[in-house]
N, C-alpha and C positions, 0 to 999 in steps of 0.2 A: 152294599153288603160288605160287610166290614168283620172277617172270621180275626178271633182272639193268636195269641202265639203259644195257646196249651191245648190238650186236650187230655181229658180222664177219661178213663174206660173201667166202670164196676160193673161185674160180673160175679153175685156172690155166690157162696153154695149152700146147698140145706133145699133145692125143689123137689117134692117128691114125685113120684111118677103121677104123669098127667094121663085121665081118664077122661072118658066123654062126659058129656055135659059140666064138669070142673069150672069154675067161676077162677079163670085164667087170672083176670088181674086181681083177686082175692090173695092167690099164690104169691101173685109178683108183690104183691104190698107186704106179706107175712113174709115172704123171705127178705125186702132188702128191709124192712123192721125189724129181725133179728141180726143184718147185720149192722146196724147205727145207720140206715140210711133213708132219705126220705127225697121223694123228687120234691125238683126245683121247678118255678118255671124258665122253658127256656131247653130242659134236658130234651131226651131223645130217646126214649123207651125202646129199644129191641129185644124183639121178638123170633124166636126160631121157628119157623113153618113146621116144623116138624112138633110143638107144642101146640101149635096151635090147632092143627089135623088132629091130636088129640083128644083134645078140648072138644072137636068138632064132630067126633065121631065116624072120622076118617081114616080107622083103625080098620083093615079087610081080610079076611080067609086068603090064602093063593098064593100066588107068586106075583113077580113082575110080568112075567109074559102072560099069567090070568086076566087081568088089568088095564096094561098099555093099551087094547087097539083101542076103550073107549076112554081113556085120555088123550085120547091122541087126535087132532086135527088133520095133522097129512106127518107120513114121513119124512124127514128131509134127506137121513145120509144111513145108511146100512156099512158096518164091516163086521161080515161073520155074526156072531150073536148079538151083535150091540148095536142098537138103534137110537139113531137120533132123532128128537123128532119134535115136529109146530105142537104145540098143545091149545088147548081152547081157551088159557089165558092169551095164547101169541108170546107165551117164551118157548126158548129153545135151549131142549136140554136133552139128556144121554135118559132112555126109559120115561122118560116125561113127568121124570122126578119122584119116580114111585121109589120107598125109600125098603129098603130089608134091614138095617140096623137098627137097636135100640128099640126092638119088637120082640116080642115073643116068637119062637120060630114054627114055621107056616101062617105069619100074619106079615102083610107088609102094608108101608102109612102111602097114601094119597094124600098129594097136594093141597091144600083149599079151595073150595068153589069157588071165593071171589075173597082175594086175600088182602083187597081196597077196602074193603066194606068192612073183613075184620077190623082193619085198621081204626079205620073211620070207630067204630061202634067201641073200642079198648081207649081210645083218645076222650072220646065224650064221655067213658066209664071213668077215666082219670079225673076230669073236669068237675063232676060230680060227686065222686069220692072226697077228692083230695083240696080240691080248689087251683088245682094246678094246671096249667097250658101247656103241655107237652109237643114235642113229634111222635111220631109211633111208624116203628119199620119191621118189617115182618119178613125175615130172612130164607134161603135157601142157599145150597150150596150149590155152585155151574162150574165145569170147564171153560177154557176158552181153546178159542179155532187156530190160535196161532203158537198157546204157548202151554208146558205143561205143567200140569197140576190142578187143582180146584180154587175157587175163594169161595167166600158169601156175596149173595148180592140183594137186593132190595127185588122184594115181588111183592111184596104191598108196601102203600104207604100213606101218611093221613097227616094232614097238619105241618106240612112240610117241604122244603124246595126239595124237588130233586134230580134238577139240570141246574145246573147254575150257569147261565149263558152269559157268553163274554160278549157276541157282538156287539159292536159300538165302541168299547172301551180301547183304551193301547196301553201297552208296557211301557217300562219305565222309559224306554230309547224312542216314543213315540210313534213304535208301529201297531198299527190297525188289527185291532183282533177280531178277526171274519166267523172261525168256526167253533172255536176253543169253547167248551162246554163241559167242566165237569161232571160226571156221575155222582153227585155229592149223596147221593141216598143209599147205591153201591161201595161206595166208600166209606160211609158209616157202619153198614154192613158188614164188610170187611175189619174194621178196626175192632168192632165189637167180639167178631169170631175170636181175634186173636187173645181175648179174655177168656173167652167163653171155651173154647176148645172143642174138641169134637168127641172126647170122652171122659169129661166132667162132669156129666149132667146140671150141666150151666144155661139150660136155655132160653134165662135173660139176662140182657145188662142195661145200664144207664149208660148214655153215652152225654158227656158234660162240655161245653168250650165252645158249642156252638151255635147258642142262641138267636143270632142272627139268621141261622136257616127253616129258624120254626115260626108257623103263622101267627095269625093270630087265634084267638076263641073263637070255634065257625067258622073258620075258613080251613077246609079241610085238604085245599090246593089240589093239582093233578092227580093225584097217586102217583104209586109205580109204573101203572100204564103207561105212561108218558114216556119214558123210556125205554120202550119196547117197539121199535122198528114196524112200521105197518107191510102186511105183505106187499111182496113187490120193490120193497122201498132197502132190500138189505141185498147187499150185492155178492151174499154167499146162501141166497137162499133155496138153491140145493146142493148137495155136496158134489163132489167133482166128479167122482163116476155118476151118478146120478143123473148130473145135469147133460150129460151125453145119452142118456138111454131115454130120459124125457122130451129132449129136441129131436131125436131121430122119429121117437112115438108119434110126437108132434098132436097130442090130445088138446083139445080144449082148457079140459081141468086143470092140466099142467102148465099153464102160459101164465097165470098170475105170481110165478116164485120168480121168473125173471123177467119181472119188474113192465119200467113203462117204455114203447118203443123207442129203442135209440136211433140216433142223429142220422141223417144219410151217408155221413163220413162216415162213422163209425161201421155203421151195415158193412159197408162198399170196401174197406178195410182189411174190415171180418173174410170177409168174401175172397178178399186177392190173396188171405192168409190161407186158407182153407184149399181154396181153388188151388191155388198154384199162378206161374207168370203167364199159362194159358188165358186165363179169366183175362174178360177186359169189362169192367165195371162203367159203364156213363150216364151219370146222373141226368135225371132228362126234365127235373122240375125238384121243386121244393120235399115233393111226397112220393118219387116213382127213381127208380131204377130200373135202366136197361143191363144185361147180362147177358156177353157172350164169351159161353165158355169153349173150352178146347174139347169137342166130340171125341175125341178118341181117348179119355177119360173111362168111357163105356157107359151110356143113359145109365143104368142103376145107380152105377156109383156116382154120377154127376148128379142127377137126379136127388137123389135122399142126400149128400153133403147140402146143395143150395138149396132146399127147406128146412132141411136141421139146423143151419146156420142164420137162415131168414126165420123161420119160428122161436130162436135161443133169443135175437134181438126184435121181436114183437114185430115180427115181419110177415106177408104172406107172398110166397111167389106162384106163378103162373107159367106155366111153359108155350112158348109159339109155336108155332108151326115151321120154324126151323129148326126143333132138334135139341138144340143147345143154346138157344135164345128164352132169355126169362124176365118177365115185367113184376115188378115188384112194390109193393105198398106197405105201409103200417096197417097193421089188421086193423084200427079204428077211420080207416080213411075209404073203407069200404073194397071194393072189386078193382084187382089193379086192369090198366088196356093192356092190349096186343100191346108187345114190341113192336 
């Protein structure tokens, strides 16, 4: 894969407001033909989610909080009115992306049902129109966990890489690149936004320079799926208060957001952190942990720390019949013994 050293970003204006059933890329062709522009193949068609919910008739009476619970798969993080939350694509986002701007007020836009398939079906509308092979990315806008403000990122996508994975390869110094994987679909995303804006009513652009990221005719690659963290598999998937009030609860339902049982280091770790220099942790085989902690702790309190700590790392414990002795297993490795 070999990206060029330019890149264009056209984003014209002249779309007028999108309605349900709107023959979307009808739009997209009438607007970049008034403004001298014709796709290439090779380009990179984005798309705003929020046109495209229109188009789809994803336009609702209510507010956000009418909404959310059934966009919603699980919550992840609550503070005060604002919820974050898994939605039934498997992204994670602030309201689960229900939008209140750019609506008429008392309407707010939902998401798309499956915003692959738009992809997929606006690409093959391209191919057939036009004769052209495009990518096609279908944008929304996300926070991130560590830093502030919003971008665009990639929630659908058709005809198009969108990890560009380094292992195997090394840099110029000759060292091994193990994890480096661009967002290359998010990042398109993002480039496009910064034509488009967020109060232009801009919402498409071509994005040009990187042909090499686009398939071929029929191969309509991953999606955006692909770049969405399987539960379990993301290591902030409950928020920080959160993930203390569901280890203490210690539910069922709840044990899939953190992830798959960790190591017996790590448990055992966990444990001498939590416990205190009381605890004396001795690993007693590959899948079992002995625990003996310091009884004048007080059973409750000892008690609910080593299952909240043994449940947060996919752990079960069992307590013996001394008190402050606990046999410990990976909840997949069945019933732990006696100490």
């Amino acid at each position: 894969m070999t990206p060029g050293g330019s890149l264009e970003v056209h984003a014209p204006d002249g779309t007028p407001e999108v309605a349900a059933g709107d023959d979307l890329l009808g739009l997209v062709l009438a607007v970049l033909g008034h403004a001298g522009l014709d796709l290439a193949d090779g380009d990179v068609l984005v798309v705003t989610s929020k046109a495209v919910a229109k188009a789809e008739g994803r336009v609702v009476d209510g507010t956000r909080e009418d909404h959310l619970d059934a966009e919603t798969a699980r919550l992840v993080a609550r503070r005060g009115p604002t919820r974050i939350v898994r939605t039934h694509h498997g992204l994670t986002l602030a309201a689960a992306g229900i939008d209140a701007s750019n609506v008429a007020t008392g309407r707010v836009v939902l998401l798309p049902v499956d915003p692959d398939a738009t992809a997929r079906r606006l690409r093959e509308d391209v191919l057939a129109r036009t004769g052209r092979t495009v990518g096609v990315v279908v944008t929304d806008t996300a926070g991130r966990a560590w830093r502030e403000g919003q971008t665009d990122i990639a929630v659908g996508a058709a005809g198009l890489v969108v990890l560009d994975d380094h292992a195997g390869r090394t840099d110029a110094h000759g060292n091994p690149l193990l994890v480096t994987a661009p967002a290359v679909a998010d990042e398109l995303a993002g480039a496009a936004e910064l034509a488009q804006g967020k109060l232009h009513a801009r919402p498409f652009a071509v994005v040009r320079g990187r042909a090499d990221l686009v398939l071929a005719a029929g191969d309509h690659g991953p999606g955006a799926r692909a770049v969405v963290r399987p539960e379990g598999a993301d290591l902030f998937g409950w928020g920080a208060r959160e993930a203390v009030v569901r280890a203490v609860r210690g539910a069922a339902d709840d044990a899939a957001p953190f992830g798959v049982p960790a190591d017996v280091e790590d448990l055992a770790a966990a444990l001498a952190v939590a416990l205190g220099d009381g605890a004396v942790v001795r690993p007693a085989g590959p899948d079992l942990l002995h625990l003996d902690a310091d009884p004048d702790r007080g059973d409750t309190l000892l008690e609910g720390g080593v299952h909240a700590v043994a449940f947060a790392h996919g752990w079960t414990a069992d307590r013996g019949a001394g008190g402050s002795t606990y046999a410990l297993r990976p909840r997949s490795a069945g019933p732990p013994a006696s100490p």
